[in-house]
Chimera marker file (.cmm) of the C-alpha trace (Angstrom):
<marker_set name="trace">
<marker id="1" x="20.953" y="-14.725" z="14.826" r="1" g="1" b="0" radius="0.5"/>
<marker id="2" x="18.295" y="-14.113" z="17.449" r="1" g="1" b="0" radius="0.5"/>
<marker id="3" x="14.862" y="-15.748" z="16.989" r="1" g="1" b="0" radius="0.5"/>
<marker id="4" x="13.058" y="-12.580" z="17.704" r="1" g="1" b="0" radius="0.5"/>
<marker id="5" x="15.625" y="-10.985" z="15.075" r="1" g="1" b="0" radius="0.5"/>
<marker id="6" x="15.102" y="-13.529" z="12.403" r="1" g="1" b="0" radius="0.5"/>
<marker id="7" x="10.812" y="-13.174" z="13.494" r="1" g="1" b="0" radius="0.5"/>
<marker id="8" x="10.900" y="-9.576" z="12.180" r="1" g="1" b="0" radius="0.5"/>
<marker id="9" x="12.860" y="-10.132" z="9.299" r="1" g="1" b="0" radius="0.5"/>
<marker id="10" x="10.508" y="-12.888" z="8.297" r="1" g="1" b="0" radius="0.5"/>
<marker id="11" x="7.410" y="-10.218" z="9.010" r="1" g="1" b="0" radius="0.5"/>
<marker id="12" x="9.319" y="-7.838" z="6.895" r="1" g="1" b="0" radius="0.5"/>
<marker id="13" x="9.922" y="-10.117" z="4.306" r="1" g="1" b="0" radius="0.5"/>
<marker id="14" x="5.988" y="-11.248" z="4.077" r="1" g="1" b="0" radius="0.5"/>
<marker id="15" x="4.631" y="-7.785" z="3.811" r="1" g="1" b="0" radius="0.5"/>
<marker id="16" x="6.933" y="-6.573" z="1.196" r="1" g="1" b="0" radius="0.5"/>
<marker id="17" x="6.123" y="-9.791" z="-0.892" r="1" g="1" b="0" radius="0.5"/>
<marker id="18" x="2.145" y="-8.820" z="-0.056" r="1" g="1" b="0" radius="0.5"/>
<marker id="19" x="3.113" y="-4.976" z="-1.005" r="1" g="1" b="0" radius="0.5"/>
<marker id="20" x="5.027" y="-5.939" z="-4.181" r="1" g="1" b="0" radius="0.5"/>
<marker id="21" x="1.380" y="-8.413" z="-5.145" r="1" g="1" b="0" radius="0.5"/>
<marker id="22" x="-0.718" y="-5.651" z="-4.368" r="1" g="1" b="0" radius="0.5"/>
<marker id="23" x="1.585" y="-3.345" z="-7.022" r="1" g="1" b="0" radius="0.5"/>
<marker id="24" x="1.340" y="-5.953" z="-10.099" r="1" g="1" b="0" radius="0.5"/>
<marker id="25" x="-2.423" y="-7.102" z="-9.183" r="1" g="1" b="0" radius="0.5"/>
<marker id="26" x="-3.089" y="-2.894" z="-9.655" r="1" g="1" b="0" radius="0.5"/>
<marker id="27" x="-0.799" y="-2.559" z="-12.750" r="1" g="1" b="0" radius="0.5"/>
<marker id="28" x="-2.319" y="-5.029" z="-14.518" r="1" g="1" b="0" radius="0.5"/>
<marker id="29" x="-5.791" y="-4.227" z="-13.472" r="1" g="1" b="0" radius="0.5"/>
<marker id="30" x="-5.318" y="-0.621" z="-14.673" r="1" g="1" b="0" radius="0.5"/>
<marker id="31" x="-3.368" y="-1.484" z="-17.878" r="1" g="1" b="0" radius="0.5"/>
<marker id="32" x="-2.422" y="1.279" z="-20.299" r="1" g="1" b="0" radius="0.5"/>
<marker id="33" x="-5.997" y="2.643" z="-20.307" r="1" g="1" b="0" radius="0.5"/>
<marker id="34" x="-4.398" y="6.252" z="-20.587" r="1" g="1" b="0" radius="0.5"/>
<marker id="35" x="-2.200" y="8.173" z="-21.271" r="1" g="1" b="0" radius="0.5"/>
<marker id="36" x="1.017" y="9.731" z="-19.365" r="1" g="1" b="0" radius="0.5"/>
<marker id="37" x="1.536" y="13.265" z="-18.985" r="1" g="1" b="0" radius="0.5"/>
<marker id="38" x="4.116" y="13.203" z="-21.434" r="1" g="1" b="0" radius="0.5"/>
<marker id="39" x="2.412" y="11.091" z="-24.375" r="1" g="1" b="0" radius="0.5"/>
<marker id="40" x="-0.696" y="13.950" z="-23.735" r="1" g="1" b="0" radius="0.5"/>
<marker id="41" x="1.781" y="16.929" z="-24.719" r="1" g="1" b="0" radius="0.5"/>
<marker id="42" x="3.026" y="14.790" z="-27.518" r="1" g="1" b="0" radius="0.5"/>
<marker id="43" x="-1.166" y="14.267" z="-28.963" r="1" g="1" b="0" radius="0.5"/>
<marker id="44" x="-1.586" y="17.830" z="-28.227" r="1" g="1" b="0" radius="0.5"/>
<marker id="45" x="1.133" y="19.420" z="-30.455" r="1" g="1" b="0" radius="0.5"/>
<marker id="46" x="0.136" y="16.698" z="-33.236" r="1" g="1" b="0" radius="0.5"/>
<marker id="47" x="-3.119" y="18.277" z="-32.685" r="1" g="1" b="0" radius="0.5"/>
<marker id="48" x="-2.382" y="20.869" z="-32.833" r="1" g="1" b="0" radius="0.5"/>
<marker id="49" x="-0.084" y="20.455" z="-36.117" r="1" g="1" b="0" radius="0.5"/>
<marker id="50" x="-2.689" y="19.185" z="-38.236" r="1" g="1" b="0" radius="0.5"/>
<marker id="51" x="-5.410" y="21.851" z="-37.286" r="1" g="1" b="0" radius="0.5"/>
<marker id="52" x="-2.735" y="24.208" z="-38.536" r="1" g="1" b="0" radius="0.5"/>
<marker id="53" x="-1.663" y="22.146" z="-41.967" r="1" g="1" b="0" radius="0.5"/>
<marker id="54" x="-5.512" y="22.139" z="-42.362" r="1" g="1" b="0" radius="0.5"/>
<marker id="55" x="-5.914" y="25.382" z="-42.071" r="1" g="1" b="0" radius="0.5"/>
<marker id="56" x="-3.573" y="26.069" z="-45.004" r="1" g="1" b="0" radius="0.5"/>
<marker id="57" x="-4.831" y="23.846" z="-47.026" r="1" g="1" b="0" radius="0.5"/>
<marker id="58" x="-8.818" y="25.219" z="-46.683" r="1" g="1" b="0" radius="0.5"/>
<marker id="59" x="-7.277" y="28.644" z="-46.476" r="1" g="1" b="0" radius="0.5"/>
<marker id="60" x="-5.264" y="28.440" z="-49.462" r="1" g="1" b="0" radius="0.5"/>
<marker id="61" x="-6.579" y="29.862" z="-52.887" r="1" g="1" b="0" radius="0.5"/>
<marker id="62" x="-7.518" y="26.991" z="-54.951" r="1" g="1" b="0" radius="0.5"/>
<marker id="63" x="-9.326" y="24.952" z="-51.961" r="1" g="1" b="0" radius="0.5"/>
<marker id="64" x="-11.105" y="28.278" z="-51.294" r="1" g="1" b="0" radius="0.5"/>
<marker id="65" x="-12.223" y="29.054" z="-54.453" r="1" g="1" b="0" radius="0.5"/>
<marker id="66" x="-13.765" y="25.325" z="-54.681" r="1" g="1" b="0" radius="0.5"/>
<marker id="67" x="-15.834" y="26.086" z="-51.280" r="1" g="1" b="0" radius="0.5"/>
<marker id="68" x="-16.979" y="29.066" z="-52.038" r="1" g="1" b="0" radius="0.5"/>
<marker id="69" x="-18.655" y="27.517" z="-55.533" r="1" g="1" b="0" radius="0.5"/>
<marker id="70" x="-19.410" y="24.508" z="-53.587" r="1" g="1" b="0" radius="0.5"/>
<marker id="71" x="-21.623" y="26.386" z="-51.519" r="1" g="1" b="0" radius="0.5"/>
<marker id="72" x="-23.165" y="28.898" z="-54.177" r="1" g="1" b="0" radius="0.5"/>
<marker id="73" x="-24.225" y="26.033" z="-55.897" r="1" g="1" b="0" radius="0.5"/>
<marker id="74" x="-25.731" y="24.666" z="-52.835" r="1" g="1" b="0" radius="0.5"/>
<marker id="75" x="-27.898" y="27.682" z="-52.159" r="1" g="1" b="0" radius="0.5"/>
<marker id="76" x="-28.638" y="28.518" z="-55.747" r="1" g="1" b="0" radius="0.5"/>
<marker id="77" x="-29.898" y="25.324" z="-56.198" r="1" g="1" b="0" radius="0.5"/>
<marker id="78" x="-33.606" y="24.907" z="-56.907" r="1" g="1" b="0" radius="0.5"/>
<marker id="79" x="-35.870" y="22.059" z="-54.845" r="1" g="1" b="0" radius="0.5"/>
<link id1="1" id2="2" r="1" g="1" b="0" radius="0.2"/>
<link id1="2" id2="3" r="1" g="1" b="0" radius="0.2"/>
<link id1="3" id2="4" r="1" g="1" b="0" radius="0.2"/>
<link id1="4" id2="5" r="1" g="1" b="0" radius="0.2"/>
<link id1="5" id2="6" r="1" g="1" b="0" radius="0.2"/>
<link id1="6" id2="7" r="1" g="1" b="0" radius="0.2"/>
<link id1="7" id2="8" r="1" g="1" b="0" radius="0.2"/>
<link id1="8" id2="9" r="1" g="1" b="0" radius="0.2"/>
<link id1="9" id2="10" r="1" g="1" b="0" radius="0.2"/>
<link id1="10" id2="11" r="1" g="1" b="0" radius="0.2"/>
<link id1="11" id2="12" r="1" g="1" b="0" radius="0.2"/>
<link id1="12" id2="13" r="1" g="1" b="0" radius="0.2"/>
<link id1="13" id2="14" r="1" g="1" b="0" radius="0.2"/>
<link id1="14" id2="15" r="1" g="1" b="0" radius="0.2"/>
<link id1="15" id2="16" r="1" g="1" b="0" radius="0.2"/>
<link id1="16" id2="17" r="1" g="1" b="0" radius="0.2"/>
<link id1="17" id2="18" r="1" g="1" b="0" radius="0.2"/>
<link id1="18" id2="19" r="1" g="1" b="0" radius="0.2"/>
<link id1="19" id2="20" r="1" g="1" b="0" radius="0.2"/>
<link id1="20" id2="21" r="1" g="1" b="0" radius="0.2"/>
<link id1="21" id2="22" r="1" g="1" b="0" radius="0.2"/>
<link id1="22" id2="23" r="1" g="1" b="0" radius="0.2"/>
<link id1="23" id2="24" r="1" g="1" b="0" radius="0.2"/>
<link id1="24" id2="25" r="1" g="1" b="0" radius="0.2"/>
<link id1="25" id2="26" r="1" g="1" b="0" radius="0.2"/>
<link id1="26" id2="27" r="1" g="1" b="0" radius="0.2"/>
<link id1="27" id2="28" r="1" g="1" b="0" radius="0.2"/>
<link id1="28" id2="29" r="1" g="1" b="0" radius="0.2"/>
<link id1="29" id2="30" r="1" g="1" b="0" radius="0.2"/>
<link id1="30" id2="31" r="1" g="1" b="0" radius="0.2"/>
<link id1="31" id2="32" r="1" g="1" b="0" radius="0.2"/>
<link id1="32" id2="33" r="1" g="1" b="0" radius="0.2"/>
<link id1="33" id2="34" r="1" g="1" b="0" radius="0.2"/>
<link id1="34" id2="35" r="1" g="1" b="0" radius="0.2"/>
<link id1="35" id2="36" r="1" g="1" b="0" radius="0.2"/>
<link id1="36" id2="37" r="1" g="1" b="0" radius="0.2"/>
<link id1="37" id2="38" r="1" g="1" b="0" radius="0.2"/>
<link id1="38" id2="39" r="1" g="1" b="0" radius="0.2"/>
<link id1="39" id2="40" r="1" g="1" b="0" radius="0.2"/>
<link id1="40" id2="41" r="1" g="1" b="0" radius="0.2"/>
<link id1="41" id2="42" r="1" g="1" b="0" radius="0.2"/>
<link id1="42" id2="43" r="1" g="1" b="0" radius="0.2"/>
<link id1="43" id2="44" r="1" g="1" b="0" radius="0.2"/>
<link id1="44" id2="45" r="1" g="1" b="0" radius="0.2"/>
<link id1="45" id2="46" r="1" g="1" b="0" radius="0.2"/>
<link id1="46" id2="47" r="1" g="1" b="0" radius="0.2"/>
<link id1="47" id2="48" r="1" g="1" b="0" radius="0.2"/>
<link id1="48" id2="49" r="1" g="1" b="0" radius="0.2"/>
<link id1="49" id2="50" r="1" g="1" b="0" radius="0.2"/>
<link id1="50" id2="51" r="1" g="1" b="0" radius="0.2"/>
<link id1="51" id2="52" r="1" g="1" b="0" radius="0.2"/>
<link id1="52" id2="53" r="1" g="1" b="0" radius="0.2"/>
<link id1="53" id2="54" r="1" g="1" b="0" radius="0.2"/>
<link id1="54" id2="55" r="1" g="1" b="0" radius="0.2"/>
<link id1="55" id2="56" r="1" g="1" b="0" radius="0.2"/>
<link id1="56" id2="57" r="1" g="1" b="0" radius="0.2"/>
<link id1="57" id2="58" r="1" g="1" b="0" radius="0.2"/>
<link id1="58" id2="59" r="1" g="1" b="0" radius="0.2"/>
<link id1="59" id2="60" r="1" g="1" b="0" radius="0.2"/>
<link id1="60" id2="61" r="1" g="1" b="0" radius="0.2"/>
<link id1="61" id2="62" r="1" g="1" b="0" radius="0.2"/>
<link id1="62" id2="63" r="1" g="1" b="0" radius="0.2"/>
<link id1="63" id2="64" r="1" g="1" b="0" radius="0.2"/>
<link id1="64" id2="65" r="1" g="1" b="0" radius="0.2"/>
<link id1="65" id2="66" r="1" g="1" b="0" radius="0.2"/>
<link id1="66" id2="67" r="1" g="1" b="0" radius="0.2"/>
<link id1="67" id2="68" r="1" g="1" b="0" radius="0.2"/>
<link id1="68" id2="69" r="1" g="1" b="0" radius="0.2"/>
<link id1="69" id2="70" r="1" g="1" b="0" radius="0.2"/>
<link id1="70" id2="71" r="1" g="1" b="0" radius="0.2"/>
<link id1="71" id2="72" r="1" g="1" b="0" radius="0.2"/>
<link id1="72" id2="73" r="1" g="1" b="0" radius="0.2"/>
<link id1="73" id2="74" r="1" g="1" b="0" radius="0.2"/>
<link id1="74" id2="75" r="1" g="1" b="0" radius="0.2"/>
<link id1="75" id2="76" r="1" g="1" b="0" radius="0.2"/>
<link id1="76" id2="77" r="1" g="1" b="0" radius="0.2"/>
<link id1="77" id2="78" r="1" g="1" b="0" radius="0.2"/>
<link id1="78" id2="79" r="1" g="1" b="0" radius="0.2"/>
</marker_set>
């Protein structure tokens, strides 16, 4: 092989070993602080499922019903 051949390859070979360094020293500085695009649709819609299964359950009749005297009591009651 030519020197000036086996130079460049050598050059190549140095800055992709400083660009693949650069890559892990910024993965592991950033960590999993956040989240992915993906894994925020997924926390929405289980958001967004238990505001709704909550809903129900204050909505419902019995849970209501229990509010309601929960805060007629609180207002009726004397200081």
């Amino acid at each position: 092989m030519n020197k000036a051949v086996q130079t460049v390859q050598a050059a190549a070979v140095r800055v992709v070993r400083a660009v693949r360094v650069r890559v892990r020293r910024g993965a592991l500085a950033r960590g999993d602080a956040g989240m992915a695009t993906a894994e925020y649709a997924m926390g929405l819609v289980a958001a967004v499922a238990f505001a709704v299964v909550l809903y129900k359950v204050v909505t419902s009749g019995a849970v209501s019903a229990e509010l309601q005297s929960i805060v007629k009591r609180a207002l009726d009651a004397k200081v």
